[in-house]
Every structure is written in C-alpha cells, then in structure tokens.
N, CA, C and O atoms as a GROMACS GRO file, in nm:
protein
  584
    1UNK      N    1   0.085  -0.118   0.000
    1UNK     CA    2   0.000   0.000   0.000
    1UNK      C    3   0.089   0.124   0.000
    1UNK      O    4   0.183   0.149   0.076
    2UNK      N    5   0.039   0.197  -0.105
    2UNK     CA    6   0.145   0.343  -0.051
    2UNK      C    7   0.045   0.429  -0.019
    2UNK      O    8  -0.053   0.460  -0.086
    3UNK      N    9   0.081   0.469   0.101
    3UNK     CA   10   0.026   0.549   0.168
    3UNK      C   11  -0.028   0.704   0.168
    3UNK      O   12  -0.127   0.765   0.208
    4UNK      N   13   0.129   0.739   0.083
    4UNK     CA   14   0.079   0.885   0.025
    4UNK      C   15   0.014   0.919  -0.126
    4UNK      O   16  -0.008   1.023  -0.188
    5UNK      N   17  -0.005   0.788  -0.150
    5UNK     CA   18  -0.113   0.779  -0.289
    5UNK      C   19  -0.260   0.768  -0.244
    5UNK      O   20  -0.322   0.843  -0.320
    6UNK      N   21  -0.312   0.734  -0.192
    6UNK     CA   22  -0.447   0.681  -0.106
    6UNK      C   23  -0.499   0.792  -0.057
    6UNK      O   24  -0.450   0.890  -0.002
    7UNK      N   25  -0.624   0.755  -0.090
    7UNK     CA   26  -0.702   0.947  -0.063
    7UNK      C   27  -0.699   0.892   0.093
    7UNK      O   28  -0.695   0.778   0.141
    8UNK      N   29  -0.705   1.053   0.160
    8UNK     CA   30  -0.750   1.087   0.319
    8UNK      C   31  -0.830   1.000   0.414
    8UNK      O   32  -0.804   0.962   0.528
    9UNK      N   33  -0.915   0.983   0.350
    9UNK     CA   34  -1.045   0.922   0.392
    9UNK      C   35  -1.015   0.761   0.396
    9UNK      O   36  -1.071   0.693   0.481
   10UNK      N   37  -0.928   0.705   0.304
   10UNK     CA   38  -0.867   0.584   0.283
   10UNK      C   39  -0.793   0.528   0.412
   10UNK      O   40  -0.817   0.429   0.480
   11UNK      N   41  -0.700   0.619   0.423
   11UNK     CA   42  -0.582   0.583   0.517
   11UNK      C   43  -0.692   0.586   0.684
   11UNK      O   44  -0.658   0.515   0.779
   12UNK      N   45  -0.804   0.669   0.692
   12UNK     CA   46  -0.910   0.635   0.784
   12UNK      C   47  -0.957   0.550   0.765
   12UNK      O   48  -0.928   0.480   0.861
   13UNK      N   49  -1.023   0.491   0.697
   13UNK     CA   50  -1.092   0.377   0.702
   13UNK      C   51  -1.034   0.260   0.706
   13UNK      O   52  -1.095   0.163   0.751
   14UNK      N   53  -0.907   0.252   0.658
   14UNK     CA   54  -0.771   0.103   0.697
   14UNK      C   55  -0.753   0.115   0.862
   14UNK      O   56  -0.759   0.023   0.944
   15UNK      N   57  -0.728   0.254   0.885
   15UNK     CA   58  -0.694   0.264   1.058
   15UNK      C   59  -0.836   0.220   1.117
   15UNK      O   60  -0.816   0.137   1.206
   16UNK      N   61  -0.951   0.242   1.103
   16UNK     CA   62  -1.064   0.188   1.148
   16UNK      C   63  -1.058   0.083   1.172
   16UNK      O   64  -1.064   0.050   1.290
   17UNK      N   65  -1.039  -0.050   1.032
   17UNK     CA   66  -1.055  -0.135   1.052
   17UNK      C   67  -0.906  -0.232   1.091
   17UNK      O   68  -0.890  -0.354   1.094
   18UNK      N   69  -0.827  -0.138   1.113
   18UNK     CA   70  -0.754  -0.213   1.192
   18UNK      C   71  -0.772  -0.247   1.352
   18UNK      O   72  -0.752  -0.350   1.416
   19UNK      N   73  -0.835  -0.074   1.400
   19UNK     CA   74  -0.878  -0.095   1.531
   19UNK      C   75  -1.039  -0.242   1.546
   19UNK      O   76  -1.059  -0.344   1.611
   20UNK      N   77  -1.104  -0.173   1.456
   20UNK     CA   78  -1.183  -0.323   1.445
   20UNK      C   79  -1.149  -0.467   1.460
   20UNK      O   80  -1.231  -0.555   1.487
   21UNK      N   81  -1.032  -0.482   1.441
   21UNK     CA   82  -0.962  -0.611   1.454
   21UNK      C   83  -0.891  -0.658   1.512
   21UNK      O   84  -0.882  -0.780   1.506
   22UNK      N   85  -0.815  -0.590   1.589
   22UNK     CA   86  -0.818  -0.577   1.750
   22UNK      C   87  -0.907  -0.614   1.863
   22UNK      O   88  -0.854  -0.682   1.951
   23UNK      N   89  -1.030  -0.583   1.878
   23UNK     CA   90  -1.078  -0.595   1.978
   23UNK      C   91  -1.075  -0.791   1.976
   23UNK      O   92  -1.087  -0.866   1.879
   24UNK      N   93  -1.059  -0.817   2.087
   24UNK     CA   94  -1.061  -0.948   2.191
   24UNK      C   95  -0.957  -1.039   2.111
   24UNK      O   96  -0.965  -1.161   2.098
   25UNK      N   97  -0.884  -0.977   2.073
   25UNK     CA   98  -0.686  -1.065   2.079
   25UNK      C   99  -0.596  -1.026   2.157
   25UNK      O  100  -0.578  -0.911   2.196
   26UNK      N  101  -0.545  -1.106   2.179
   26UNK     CA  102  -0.484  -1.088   2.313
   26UNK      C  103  -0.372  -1.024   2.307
   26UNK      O  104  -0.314  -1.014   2.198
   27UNK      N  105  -0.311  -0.961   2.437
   27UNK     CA  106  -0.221  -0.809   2.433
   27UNK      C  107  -0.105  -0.831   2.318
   27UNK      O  108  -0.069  -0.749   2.234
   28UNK      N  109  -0.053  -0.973   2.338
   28UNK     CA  110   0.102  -0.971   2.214
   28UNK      C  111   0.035  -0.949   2.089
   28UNK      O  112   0.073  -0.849   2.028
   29UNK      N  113  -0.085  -1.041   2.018
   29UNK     CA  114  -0.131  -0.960   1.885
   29UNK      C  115  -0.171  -0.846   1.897
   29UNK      O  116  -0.147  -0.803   1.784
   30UNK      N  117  -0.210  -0.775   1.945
   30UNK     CA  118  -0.266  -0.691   1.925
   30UNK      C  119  -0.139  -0.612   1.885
   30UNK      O  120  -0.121  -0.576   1.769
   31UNK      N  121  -0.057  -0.588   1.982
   31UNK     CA  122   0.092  -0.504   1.944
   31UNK      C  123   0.158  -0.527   1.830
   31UNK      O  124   0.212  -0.431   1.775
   32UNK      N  125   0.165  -0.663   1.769
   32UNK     CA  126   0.241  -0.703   1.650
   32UNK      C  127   0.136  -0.671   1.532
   32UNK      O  128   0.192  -0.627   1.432
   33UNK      N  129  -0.018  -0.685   1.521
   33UNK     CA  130  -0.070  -0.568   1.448
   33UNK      C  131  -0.032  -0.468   1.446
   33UNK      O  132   0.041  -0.434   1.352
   34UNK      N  133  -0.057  -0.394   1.530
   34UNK     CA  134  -0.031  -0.254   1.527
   34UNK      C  135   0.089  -0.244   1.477
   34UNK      O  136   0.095  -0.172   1.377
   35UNK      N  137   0.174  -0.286   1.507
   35UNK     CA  138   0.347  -0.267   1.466
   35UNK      C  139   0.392  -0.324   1.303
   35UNK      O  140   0.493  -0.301   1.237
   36UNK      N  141   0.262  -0.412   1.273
   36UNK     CA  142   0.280  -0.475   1.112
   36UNK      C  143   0.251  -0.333   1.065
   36UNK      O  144   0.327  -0.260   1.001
   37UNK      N  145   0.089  -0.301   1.121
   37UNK     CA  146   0.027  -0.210   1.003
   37UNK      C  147   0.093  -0.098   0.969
   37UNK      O  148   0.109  -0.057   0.854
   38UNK      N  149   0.141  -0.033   1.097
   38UNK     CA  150   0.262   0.104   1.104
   38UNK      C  151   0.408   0.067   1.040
   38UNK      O  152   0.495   0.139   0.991
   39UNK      N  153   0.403  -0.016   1.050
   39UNK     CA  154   0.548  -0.062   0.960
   39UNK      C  155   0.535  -0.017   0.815
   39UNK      O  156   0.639   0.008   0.754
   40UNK      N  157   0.385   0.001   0.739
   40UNK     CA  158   0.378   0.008   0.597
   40UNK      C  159   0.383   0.182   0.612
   40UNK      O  160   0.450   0.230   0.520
   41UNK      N  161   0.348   0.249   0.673
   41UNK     CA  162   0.366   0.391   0.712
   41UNK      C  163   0.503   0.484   0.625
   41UNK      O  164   0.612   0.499   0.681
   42UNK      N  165   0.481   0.522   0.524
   42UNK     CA  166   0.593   0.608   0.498
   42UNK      C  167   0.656   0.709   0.656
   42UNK      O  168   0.578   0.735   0.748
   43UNK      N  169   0.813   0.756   0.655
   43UNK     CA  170   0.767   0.850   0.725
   43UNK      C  171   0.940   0.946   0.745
   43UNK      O  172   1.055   0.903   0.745
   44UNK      N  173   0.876   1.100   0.763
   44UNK     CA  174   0.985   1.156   0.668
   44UNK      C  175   1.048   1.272   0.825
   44UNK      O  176   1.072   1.235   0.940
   45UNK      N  177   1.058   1.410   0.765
   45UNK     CA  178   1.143   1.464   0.887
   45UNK      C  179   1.012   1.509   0.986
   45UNK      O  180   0.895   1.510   0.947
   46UNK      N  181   1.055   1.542   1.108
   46UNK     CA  182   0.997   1.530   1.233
   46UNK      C  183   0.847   1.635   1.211
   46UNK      O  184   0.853   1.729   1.132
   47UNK      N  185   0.760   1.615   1.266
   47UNK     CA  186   0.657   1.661   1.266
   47UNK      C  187   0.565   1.711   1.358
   47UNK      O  188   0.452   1.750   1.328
   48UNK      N  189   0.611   1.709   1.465
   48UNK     CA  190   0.578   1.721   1.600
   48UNK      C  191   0.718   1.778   1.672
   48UNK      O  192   0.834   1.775   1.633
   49UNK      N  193   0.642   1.842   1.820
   49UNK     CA  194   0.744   1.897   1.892
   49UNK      C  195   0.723   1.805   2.007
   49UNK      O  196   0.620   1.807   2.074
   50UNK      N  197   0.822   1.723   2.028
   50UNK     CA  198   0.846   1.652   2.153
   50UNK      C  199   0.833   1.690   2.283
   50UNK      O  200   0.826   1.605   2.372
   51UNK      N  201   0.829   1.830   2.311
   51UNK     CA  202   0.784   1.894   2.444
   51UNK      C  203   0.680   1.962   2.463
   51UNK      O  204   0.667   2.034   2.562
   52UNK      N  205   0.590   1.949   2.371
   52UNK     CA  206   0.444   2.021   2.390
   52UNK      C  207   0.328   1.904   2.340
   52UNK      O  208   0.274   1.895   2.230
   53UNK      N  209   0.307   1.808   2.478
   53UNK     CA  210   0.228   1.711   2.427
   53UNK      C  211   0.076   1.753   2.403
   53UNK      O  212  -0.012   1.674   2.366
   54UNK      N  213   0.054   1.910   2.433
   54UNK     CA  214  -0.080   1.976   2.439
   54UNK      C  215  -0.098   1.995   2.286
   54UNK      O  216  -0.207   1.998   2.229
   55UNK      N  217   0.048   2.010   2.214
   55UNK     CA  218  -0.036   2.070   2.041
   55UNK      C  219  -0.032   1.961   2.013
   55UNK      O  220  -0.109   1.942   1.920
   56UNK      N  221   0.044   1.825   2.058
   56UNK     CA  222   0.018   1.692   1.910
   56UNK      C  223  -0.079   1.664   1.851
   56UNK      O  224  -0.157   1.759   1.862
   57UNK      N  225  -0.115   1.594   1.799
   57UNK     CA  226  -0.169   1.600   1.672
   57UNK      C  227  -0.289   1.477   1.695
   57UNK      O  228  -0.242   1.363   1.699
   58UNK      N  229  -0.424   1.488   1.710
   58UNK     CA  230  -0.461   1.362   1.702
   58UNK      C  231  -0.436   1.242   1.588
   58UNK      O  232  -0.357   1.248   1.494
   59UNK      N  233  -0.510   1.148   1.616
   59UNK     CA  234  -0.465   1.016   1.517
   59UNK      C  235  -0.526   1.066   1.366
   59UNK      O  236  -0.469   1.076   1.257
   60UNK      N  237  -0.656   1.088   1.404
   60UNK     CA  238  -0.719   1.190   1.246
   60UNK      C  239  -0.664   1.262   1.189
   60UNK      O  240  -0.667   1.270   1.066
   61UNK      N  241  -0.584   1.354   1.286
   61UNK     CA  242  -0.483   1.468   1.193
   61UNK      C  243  -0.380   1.388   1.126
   61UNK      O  244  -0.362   1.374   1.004
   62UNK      N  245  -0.299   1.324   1.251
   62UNK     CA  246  -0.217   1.247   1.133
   62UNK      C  247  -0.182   1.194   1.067
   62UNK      O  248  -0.064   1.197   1.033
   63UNK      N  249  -0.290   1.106   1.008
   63UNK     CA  250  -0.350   1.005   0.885
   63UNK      C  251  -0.432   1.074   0.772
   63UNK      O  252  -0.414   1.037   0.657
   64UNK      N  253  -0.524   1.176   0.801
   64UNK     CA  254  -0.573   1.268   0.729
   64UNK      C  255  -0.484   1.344   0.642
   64UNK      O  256  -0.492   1.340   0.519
   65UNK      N  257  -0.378   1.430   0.725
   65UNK     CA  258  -0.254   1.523   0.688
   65UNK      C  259  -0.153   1.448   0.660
   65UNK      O  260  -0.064   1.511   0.603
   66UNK      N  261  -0.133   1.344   0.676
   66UNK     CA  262  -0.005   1.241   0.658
   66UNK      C  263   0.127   1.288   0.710
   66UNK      O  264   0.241   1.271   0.666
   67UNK      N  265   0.082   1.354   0.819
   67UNK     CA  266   0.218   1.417   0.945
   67UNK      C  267   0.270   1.279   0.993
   67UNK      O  268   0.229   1.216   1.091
   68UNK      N  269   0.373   1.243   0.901
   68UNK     CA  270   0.435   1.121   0.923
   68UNK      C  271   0.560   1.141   0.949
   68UNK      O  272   0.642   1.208   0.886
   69UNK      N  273   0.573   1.070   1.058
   69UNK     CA  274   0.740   1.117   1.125
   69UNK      C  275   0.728   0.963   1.194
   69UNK      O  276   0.633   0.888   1.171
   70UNK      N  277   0.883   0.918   1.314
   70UNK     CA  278   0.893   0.841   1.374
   70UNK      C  279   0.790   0.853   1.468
   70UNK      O  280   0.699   0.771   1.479
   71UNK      N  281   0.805   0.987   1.560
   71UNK     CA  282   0.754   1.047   1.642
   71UNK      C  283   0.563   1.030   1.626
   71UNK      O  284   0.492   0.949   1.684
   72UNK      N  285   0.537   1.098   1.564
   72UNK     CA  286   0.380   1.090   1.528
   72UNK      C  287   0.355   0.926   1.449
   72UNK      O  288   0.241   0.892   1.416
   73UNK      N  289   0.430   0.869   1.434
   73UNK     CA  290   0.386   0.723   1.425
   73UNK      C  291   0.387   0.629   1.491
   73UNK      O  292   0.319   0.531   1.458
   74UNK      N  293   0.464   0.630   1.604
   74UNK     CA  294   0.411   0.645   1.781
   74UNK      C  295   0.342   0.690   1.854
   74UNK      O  296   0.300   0.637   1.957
   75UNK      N  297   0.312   0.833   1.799
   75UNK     CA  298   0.181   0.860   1.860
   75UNK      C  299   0.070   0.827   1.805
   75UNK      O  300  -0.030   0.806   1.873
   76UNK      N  301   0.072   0.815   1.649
   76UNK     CA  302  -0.079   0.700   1.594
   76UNK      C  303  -0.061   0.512   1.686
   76UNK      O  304  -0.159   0.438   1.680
   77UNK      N  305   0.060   0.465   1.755
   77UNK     CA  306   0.026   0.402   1.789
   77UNK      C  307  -0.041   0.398   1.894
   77UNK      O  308  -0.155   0.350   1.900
   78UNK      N  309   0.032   0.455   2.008
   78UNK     CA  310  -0.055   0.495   2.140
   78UNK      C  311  -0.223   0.501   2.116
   78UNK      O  312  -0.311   0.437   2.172
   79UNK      N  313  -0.232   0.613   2.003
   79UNK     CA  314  -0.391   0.603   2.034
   79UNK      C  315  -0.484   0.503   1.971
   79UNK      O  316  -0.606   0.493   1.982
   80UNK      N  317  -0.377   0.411   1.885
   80UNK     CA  318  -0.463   0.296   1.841
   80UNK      C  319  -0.515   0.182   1.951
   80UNK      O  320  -0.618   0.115   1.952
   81UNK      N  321  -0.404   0.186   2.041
   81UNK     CA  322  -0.398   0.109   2.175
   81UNK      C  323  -0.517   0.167   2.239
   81UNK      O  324  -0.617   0.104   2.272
   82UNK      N  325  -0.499   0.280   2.253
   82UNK     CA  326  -0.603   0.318   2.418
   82UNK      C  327  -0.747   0.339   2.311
   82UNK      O  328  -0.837   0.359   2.393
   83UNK      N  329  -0.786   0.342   2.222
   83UNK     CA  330  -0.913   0.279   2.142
   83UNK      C  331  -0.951   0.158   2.157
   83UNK      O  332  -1.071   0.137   2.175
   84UNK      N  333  -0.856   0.048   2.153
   84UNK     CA  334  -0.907  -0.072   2.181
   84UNK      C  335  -0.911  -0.105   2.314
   84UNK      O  336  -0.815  -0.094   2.390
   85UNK      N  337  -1.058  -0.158   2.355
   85UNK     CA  338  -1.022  -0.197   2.539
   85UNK      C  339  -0.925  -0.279   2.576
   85UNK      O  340  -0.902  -0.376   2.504
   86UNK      N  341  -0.881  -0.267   2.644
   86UNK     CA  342  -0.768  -0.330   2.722
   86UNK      C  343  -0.724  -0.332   2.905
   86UNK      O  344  -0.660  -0.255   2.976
   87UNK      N  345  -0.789  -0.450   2.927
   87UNK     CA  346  -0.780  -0.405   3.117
   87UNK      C  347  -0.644  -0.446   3.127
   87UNK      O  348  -0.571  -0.527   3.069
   88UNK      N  349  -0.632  -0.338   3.247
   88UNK     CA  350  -0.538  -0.305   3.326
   88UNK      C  351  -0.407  -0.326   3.282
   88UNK      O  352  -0.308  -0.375   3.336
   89UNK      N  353  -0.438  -0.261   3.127
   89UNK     CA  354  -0.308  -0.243   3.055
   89UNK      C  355  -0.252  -0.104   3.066
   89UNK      O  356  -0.320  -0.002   3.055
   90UNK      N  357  -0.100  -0.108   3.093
   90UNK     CA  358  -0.075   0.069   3.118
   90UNK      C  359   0.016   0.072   2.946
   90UNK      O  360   0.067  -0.024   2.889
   91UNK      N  361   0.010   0.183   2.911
   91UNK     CA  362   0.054   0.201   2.809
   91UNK      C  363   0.125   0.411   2.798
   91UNK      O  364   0.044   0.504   2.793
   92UNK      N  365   0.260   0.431   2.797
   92UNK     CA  366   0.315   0.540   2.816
   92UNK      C  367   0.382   0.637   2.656
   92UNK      O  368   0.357   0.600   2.541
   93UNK      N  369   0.419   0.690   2.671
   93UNK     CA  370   0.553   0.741   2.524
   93UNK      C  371   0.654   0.801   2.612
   93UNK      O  372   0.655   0.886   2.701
   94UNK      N  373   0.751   0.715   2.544
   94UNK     CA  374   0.883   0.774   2.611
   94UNK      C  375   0.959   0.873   2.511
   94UNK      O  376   0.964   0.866   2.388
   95UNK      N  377   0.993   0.928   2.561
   95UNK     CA  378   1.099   1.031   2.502
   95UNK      C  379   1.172   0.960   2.487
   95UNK      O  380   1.184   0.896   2.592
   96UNK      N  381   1.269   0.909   2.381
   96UNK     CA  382   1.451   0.855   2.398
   96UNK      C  383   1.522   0.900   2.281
   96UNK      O  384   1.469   0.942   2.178
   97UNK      N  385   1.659   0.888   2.307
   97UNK     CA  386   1.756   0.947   2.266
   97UNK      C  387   1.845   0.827   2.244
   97UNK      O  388   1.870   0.752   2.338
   98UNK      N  389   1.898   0.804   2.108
   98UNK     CA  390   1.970   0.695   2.106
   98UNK      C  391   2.095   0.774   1.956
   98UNK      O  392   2.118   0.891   1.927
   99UNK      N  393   2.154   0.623   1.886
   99UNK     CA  394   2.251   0.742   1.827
   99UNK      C  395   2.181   0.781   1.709
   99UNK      O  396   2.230   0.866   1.634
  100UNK      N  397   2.080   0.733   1.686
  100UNK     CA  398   2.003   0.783   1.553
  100UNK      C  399   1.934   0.928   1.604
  100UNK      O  400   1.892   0.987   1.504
  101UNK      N  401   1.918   0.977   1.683
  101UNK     CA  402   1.837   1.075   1.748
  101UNK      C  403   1.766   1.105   1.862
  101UNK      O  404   1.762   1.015   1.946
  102UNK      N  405   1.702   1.222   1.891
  102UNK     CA  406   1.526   1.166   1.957
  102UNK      C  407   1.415   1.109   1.926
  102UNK      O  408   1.410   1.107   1.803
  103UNK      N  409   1.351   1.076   1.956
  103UNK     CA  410   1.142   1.005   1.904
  103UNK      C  411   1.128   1.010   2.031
  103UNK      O  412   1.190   1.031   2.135
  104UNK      N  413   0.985   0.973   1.973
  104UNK     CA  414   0.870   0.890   2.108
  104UNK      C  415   0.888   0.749   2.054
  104UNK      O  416   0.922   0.716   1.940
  105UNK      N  417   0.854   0.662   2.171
  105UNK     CA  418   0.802   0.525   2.178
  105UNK      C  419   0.709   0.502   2.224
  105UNK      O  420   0.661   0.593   2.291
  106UNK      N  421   0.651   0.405   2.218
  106UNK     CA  422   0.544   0.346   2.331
  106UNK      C  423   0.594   0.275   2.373
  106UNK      O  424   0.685   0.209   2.322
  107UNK      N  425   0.534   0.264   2.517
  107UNK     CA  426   0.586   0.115   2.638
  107UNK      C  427   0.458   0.115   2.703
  107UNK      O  428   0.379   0.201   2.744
  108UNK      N  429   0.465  -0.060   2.697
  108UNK     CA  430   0.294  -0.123   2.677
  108UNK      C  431   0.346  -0.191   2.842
  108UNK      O  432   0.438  -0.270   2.824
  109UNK      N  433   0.319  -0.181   2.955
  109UNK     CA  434   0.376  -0.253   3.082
  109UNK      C  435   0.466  -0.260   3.109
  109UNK      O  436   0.501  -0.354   3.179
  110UNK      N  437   0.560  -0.155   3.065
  110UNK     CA  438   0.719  -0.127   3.066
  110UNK      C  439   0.721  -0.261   3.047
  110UNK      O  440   0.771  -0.350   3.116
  111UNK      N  441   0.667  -0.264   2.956
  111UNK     CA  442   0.778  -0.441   2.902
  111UNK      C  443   0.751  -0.455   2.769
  111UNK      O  444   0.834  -0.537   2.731
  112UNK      N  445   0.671  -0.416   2.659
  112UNK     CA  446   0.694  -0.440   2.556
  112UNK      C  447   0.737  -0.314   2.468
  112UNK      O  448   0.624  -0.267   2.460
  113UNK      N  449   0.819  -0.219   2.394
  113UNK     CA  450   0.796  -0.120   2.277
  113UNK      C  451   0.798  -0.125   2.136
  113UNK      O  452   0.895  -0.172   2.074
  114UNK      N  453   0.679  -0.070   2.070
  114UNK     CA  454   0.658  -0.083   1.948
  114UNK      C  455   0.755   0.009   1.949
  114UNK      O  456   0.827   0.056   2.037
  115UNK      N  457   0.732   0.042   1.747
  115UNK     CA  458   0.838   0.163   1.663
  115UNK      C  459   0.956   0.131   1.653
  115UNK      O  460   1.019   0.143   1.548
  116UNK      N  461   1.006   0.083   1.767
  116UNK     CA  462   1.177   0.078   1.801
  116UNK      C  463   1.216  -0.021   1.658
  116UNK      O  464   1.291   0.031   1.576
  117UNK      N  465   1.179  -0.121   1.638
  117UNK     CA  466   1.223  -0.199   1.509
  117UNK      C  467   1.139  -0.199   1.393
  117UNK      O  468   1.056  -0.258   1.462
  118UNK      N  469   1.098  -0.192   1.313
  118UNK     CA  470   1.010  -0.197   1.205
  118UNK      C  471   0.928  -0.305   1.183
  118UNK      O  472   0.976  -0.413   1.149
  119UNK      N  473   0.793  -0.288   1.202
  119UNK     CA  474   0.701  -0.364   1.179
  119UNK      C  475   0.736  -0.504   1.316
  119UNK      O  476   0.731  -0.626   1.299
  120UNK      N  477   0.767  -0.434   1.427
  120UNK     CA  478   0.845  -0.573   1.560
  120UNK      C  479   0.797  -0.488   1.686
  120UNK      O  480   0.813  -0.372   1.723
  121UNK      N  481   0.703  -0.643   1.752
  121UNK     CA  482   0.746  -0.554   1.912
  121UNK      C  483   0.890  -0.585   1.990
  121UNK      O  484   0.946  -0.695   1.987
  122UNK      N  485   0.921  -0.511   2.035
  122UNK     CA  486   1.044  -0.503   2.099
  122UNK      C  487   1.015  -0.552   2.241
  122UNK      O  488   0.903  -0.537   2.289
  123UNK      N  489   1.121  -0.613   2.311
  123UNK     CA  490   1.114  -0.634   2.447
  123UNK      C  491   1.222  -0.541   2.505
  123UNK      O  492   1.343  -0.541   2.482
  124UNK      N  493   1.118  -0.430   2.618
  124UNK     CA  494   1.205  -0.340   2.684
  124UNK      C  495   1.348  -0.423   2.734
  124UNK      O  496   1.441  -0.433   2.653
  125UNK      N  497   1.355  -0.461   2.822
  125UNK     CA  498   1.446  -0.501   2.934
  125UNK      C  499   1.566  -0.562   2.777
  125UNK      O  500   1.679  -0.578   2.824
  126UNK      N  501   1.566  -0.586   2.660
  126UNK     CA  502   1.679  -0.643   2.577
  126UNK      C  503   1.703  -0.525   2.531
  126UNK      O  504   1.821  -0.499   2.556
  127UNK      N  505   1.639  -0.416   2.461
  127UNK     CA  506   1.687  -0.310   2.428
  127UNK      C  507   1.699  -0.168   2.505
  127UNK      O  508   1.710  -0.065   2.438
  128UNK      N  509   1.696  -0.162   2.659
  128UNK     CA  510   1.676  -0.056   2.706
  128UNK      C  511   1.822   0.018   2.752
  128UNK      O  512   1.830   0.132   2.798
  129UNK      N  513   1.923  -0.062   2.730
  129UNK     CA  514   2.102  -0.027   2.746
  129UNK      C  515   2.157   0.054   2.602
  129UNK      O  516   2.264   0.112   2.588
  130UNK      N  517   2.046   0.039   2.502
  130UNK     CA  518   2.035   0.104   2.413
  130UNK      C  519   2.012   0.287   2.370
  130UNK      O  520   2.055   0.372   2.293
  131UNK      N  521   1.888   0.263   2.507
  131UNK     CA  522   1.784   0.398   2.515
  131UNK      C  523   1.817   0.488   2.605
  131UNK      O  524   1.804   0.443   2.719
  132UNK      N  525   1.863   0.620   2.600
  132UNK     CA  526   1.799   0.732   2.730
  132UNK      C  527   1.738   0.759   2.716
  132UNK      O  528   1.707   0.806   2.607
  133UNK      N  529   1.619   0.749   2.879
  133UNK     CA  530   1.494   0.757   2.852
  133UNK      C  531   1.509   0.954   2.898
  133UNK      O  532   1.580   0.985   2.993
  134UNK      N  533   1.433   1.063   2.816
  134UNK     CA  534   1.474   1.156   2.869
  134UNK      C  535   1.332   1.206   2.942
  134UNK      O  536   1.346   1.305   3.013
  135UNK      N  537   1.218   1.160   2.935
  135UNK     CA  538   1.102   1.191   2.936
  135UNK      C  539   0.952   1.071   2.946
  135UNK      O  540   0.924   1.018   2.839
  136UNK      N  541   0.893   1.046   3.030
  136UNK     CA  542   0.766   0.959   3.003
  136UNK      C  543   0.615   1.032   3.012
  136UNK      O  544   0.564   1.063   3.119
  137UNK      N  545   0.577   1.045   2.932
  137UNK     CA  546   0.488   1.104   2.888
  137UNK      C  547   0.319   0.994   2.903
  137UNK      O  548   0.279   0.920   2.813
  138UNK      N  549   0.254   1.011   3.030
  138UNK     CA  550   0.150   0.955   3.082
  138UNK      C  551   0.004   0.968   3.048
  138UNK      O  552  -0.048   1.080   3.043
  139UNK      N  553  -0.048   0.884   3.029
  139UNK     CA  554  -0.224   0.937   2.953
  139UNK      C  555  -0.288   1.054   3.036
  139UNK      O  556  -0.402   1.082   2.999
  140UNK      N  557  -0.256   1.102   3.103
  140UNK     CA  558  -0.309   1.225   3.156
  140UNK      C  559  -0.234   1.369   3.079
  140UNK      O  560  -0.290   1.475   3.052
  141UNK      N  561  -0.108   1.334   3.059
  141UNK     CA  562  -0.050   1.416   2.987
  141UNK      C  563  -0.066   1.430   2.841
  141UNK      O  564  -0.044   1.541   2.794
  142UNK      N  565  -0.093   1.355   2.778
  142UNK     CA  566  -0.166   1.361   2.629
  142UNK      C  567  -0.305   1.387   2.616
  142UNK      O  568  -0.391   1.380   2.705
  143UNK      N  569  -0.321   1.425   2.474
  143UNK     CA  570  -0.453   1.485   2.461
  143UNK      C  571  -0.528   1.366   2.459
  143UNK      O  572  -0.484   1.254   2.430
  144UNK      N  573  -0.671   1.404   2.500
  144UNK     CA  574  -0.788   1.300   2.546
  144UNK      C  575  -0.885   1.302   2.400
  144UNK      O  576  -0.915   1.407   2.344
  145UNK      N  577  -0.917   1.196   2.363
  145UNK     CA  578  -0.942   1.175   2.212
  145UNK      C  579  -1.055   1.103   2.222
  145UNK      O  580  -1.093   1.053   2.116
  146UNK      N  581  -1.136   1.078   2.339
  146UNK     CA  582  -1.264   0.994   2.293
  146UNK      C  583  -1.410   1.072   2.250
  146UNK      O  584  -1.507   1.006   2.214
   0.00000   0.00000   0.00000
C-alpha cells in the first residue's frame, strides 16, 4: 500500500478497521498488528514537537494530513492502543535518545515497545542499554481523544 497515494479518507478507514480487529486478541497480537500495520507507514522529517504534548496532533490529523514522522507514528500508535479496550493495561511514550536521534516510543507494561524496530514488538528489558529515557509522557498528559 502506498500510503501517500491513497485518498484521506482511505488511510481512515484502513486505521478503522484495523482498530476493528483488535478488539478481543490478546495483548502480544494486538501489538504485533499494530506494529505490522505502522510498519507500511511512509515517514519523513519530524513533525511534532516533543515537548508540547498539548499541540500533538490527534490520530485523524495524522492520517488525514499524513504528518508522518517516527515520532507521530508512535503517537498513531498509542492512540490505536487506548481505542481498543484493554484491562489493566498501562501504556506510556517515552521520550529517547539513542545514536540515531530523539522520538517517542510506546511502552505497553514497561515491558513491551513498538516503533523501536520496524514492523516488531520489541522487548524493553533487551533493548533498554540502548535507550535514554529523557522523558515519560502519561495518559493524563496527552490529549484526550474519545
């Protein structure tokens, strides 16, 4: 699929029914979806400001606008997560700094992070000697999208 060929409304209705397909699989699929489908995601220079989690961008903006970065394709994951129910799953974005740069990540129970590998969930505790974490960014601190 290329992504920046596909009308607006397109790239919504794939994210729909991805969240559609999600509901009642269990926490590891659900992440390795999410991390397949974002894997097909073009995504170019930064698009977001890492310290103002008040302007980011909802998931509509950035599939609509195709504000595709590392960063905002972590944050389309986060909110694909907290759309689908999920008990007493905690789910964060970390700030990190590694030698490729800054991004966000997600960390799903401080134990799993998408983004970090392409189209892979990652297991914190193997790659975290990797990461400075400079920042964790908590669902109270992001914008509220329901």
């Amino acid at each position: 699929m290329i992504w920046n060929t596909i009308p607006n409304e397109e790239r919504l209705r794939l994210w729909k029914n991805l969240r559609n397909n999600l509901v009642g699989l269990e926490l590891e699929q659900q992440l390795n979806d999410i991390a397949k489908f974002c894997s097909t995601i073009p995504f170019g220079a930064r698009t977001l400001d890492y310290y103002s989690s008040e302007n980011w961008p909802s998931p509509w903006e950035i599939l609509f606008y195709g504000s595709f970065c590392t960063s905002s394709i972590s944050l389309l994951m986060y909110y694909t997560f907290i759309l689908v129910p999920n008990d007493n799953t905690r789910i964060e974005l970390m700030l990190v700094e590694d030698l490729d740069g800054l991004f966000l990540l997600p960390i799903i129970d401080n134990r799993f992070i998408l983004n970090y590998e392409l189209g892979k969930v990652s297991n914190y505790f193997e790659i975290k000697n990797n990461l400075k974490v400079l920042k964790r960014y908590t669902r109270d601190q992001i914008k509220t999208i329901t």
